[in-house]
C-alpha positions in Angstrom: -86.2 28.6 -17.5 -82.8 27.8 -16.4 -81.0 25.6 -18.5 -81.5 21.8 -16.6 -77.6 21.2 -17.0 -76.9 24.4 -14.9 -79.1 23.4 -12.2 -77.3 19.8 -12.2 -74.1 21.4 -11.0 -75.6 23.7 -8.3 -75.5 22.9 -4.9 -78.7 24.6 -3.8 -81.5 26.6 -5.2 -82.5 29.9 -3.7 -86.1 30.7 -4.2 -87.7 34.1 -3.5 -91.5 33.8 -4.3 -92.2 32.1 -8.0 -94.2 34.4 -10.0 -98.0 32.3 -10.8 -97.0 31.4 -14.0 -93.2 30.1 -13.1 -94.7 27.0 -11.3 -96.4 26.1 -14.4 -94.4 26.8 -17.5 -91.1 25.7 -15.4 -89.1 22.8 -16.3 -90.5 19.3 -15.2 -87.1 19.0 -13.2 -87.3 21.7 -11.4 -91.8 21.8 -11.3 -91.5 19.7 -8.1 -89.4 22.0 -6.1 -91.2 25.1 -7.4 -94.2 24.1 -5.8 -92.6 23.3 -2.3 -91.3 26.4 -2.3 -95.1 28.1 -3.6 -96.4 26.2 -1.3 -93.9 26.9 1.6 -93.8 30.7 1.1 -97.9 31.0 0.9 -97.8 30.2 4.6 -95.3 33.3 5.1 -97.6 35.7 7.4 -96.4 39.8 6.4 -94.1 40.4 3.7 -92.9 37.1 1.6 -90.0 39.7 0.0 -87.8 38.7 3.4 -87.8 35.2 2.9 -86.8 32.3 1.0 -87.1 29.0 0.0 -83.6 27.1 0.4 -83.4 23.3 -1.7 -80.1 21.5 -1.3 -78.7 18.5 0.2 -78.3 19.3 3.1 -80.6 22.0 4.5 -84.8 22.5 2.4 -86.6 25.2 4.1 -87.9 28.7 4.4 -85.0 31.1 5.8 -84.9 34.9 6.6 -83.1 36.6 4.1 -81.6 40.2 5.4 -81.7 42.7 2.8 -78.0 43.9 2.0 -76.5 46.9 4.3 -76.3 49.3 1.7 -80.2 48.6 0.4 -82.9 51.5 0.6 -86.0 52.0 -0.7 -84.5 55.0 -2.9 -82.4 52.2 -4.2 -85.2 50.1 -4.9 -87.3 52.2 -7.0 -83.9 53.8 -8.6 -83.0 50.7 -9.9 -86.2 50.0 -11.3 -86.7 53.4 -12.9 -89.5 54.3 -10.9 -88.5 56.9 -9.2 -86.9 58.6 -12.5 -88.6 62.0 -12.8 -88.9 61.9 -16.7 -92.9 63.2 -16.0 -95.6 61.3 -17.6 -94.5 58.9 -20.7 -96.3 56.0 -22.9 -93.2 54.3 -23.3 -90.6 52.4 -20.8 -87.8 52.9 -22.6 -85.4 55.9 -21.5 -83.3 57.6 -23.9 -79.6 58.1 -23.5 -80.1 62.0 -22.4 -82.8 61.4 -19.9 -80.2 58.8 -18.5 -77.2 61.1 -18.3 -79.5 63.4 -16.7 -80.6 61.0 -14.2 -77.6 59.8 -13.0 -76.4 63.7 -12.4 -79.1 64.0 -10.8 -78.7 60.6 -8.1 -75.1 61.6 -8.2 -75.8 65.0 -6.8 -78.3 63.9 -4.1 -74.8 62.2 -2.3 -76.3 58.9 -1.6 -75.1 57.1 -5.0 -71.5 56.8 -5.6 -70.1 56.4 -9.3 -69.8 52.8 -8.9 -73.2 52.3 -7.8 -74.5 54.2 -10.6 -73.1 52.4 -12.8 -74.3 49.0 -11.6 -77.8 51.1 -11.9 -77.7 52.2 -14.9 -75.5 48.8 -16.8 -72.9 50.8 -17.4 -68.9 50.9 -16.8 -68.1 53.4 -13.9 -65.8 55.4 -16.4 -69.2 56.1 -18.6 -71.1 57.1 -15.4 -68.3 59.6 -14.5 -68.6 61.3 -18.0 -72.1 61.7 -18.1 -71.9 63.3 -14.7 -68.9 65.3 -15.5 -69.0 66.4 -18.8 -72.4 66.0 -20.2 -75.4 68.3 -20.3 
């Protein structure tokens, strides 16, 4: 539901695949392109996470997006808390302690710098460095 006057002063829209409601409950200004770019991406053979659908003046179509150098899967699933071993819970919501733990944890595999912890987690890289330092 971006706001219509934000849109306005883009210069292109970058569309990875709308969720099935999005198309619907989307702004009348912005319905028509929504459905292009359903439409577009349901004729994506294999995996429709690579691609998207570019509307701007000068240039509508699917393109190849390549995922970023530094992506993984780990990374993936890290950011999305699904890889957190916190065993079984009823509840998304992790607590402050189970983060600190965490990120000591992802620190001390080597693959996640303080920085990219902290982007993980929504913290400030100073925060990150005292949990992994100097908390237990």
């Amino acid at each position: 539901m971006t706001d219509k006057n934000i849109v306005s002063s883009s210069d292109m829209l970058i569309i990875k695949d709308p969720g099935a409601m999005q198309v619907e409950f989307e702004r009348p200004e912005l319905r028509g392109v929504l459905v292009k770019a359903k439409e577009a991406l349901n004729k994506v053979e294999g995996n429709k996470k690579d691609w998207a659908y570019i509307h701007s003046p000068w240039f509508t179509g699917l393109l190849k997006i390549p995922k970023a150098s530094y992506w993984t899967e780990d990374l993936s699933h890290a950011y999305a808390f699904s890889n957190l071993t916190l065993g079984e819970r009823q509840s998304s919501v992790i607590t402050l302690a189970e983060k600190r733990h965490e990120a000591k944890k992802l620190y001390a595999t080597g693959r996640y710098s303080y920085q990219q912890l902290a982007k993980l987690f929504g913290k400030k890289k100073s925060t990150v460095i005292h949990w992994v330092k100097h908390c237990k």
